[in-house]
C-alpha positions in Angstrom: -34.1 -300.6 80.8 -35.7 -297.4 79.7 -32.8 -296.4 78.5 -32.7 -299.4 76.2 -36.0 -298.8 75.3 -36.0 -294.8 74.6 -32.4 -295.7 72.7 -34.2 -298.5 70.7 -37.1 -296.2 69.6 -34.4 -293.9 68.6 -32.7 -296.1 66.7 -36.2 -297.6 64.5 -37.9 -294.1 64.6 -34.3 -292.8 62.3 -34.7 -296.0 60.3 -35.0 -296.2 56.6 -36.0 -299.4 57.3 -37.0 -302.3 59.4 -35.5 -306.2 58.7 -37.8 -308.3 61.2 -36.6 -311.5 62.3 -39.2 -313.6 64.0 -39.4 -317.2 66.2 -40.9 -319.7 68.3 -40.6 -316.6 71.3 -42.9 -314.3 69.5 -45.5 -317.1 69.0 -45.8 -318.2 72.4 -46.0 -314.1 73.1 -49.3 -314.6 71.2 -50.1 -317.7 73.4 -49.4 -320.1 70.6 -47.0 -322.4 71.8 -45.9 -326.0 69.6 -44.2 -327.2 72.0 -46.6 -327.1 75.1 -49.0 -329.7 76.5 -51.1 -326.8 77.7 -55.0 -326.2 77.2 -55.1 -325.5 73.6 -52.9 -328.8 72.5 -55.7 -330.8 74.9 -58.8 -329.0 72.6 -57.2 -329.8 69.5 -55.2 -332.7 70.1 -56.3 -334.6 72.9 -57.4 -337.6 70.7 -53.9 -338.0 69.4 -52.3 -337.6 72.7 -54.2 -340.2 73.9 -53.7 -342.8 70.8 -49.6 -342.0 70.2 -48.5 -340.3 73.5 -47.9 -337.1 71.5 -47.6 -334.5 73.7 -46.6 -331.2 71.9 -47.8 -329.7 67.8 -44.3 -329.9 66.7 -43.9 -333.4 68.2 -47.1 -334.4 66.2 -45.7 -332.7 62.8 -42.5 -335.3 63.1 -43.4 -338.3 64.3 -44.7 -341.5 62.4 -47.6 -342.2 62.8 -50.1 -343.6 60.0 -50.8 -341.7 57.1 -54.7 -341.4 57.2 -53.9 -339.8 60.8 -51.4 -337.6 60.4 -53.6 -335.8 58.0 -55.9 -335.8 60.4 -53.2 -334.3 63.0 -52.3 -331.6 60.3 -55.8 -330.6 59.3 -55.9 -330.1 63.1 -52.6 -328.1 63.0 -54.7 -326.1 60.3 -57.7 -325.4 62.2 -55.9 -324.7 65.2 -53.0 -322.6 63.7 -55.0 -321.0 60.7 -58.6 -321.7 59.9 -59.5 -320.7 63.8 -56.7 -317.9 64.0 -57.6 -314.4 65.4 -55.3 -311.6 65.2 -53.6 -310.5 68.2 -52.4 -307.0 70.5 -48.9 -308.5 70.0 -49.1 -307.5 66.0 -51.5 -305.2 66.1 -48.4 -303.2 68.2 -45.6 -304.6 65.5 -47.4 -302.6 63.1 -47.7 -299.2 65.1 -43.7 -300.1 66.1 -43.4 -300.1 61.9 -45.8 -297.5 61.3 -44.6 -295.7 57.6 -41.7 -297.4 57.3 -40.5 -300.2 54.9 -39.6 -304.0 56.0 -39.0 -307.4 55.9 -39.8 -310.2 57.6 -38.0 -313.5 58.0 -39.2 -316.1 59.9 -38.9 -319.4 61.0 -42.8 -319.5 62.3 -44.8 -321.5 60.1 -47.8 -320.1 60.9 -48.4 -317.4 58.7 -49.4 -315.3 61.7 -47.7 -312.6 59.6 -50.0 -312.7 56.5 -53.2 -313.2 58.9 -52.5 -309.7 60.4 -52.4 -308.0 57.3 -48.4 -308.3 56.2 -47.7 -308.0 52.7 -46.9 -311.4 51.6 -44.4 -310.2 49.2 -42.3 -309.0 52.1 -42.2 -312.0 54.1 -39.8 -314.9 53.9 -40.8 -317.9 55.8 -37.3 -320.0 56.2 -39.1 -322.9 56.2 -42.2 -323.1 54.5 -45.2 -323.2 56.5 -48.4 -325.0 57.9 -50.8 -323.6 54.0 -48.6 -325.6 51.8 -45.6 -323.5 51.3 -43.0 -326.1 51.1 -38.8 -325.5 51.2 -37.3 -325.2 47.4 -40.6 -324.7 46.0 -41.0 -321.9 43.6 -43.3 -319.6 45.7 -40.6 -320.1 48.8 -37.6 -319.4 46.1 -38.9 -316.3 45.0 -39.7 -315.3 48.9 -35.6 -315.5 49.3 -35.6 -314.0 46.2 -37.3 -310.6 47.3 -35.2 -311.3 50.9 -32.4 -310.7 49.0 -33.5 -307.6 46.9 -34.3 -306.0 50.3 -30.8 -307.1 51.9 -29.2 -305.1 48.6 -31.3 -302.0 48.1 -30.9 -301.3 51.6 -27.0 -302.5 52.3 -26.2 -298.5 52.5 -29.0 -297.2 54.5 -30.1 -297.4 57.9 -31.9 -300.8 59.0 -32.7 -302.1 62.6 -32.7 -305.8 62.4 -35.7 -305.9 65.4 -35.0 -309.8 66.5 -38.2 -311.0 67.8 -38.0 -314.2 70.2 -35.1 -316.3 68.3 -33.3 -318.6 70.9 -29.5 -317.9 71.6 -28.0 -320.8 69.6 -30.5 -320.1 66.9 -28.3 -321.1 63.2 -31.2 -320.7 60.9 -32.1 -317.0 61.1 -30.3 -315.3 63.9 -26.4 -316.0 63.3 -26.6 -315.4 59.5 -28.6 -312.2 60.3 -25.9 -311.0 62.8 -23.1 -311.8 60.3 -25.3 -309.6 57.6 -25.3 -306.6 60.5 -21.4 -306.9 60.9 -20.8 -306.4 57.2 -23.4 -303.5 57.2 -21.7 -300.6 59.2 -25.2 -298.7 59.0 -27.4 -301.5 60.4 -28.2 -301.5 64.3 -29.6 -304.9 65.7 -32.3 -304.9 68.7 -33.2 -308.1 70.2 -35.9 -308.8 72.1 -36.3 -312.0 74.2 -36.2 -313.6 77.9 -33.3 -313.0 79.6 -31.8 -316.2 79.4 -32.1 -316.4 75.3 -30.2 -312.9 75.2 -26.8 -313.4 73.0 -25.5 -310.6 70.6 -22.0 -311.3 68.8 -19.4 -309.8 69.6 -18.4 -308.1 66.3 -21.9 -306.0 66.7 -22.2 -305.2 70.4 -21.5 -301.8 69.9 -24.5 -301.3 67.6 -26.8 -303.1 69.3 -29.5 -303.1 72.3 -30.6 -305.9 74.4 -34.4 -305.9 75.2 -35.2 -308.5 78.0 -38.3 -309.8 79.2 -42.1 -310.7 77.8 -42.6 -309.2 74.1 -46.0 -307.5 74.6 -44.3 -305.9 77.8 -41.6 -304.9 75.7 -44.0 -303.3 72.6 -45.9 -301.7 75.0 -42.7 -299.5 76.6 -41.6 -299.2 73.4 -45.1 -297.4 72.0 -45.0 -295.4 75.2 -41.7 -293.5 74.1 -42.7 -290.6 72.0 
């Protein structure tokens, strides 16, 4: 493993550029986890879970339930997601792994944990939309996969590390397509980091990638620790 790692930090630290990809795993790193029944879901939703047998956020965001309170449920989702947020080690490190360089984010986390830690917003696309009223095909989310795609050209020649970020191995939204962009980009590397069990890299871009297995913060911390 600290070969991974110190080859990893090799790899970002040559960068010209970093394209971060970003799911449910690097959430729950944070201890934000929408699909538990753990101690936050109880503070926030308890009332719910008791009324409809809801047992998880993302359960709550689907399900039908009657209008007046599933806007209750989502102003919850608000508070608990947004209005009582606090930023976190976990991206506090993200930005020292950055440090100078340029980037883009994509995720599927519709949290906007990203913007809360002080991310530009006009370098993150959020695949699908997210929990302050960003909504899929609006404008605002078109011209976010607008500047996604400015970054994918401008940097096509240059060196990128696509750092994946706790996206499950059958993941179609964000990490296949982001693969296939690294096999058409001989000068992109890919590093993934994830539990063991959600490790997959494709074939076609083995032999420029690295594997980082185990718990996210873990991983940031060995990573900072290379110098």
């Amino acid at each position: 493993m600290n070969t991974q790692i110190s080859e990893a930090k090799r790899l970002i630290d040559q960068s010209d550029a970093l394209l971060i990809s970003a799911s449910n795993g690097l959430s729950i790193a944070e201890g934000y986890n929408i699909f538990a029944d753990d101690d936050n879901f109880e503070k926030y939703f308890d009332h719910f879970k008791i009324l409809y047998g809801i047992n998880s956020l993302i359960q709550g965001v689907f399900m039908q339930i009657p209008t007046p309170d599933h806007q209750e449920f989502m102003r919850k989702v608000h508070q608990y997601l947004i209005d009582d947020y606090q930023k976190t080690e976990i991206f506090a490190m993200l930005k020292q792994i950055i440090n100078q360089k340029d980037y883009f984010v994509v995720t599927s986390n519709a949290d906007t944990h990203f913007q809360l830690n002080g991310f530009d917003p006009e370098k993150i696309f959020e695949i699908e939309g997210n929990f302050d009223q960003l909504e899929m095909q609006s404008p605002q989310w078109q011209k976010q996969k607008e500047r996604f795609d400015q970054f994918i050209n401008e940097y096509a020649d240059k060196k990128v590390v696509q750092l994946e970020l706790g996206i499950g191995s059958r993941n179609k939204l964000i990490k296949q397509p982001l693969m296939k962009a690294v096999s058409q980009l001989p000068s992109w590397n890919y590093v993934t980091l994830n539990m063991a069990n959600e490790i997959m890299i494709a074939p076609e871009i083995k032999s420029r990638s690295i594997a980082l297995p185990g718990d996210i913060e873990t991983t940031f911390k060995d990573l900072l620790k290379e110098n």
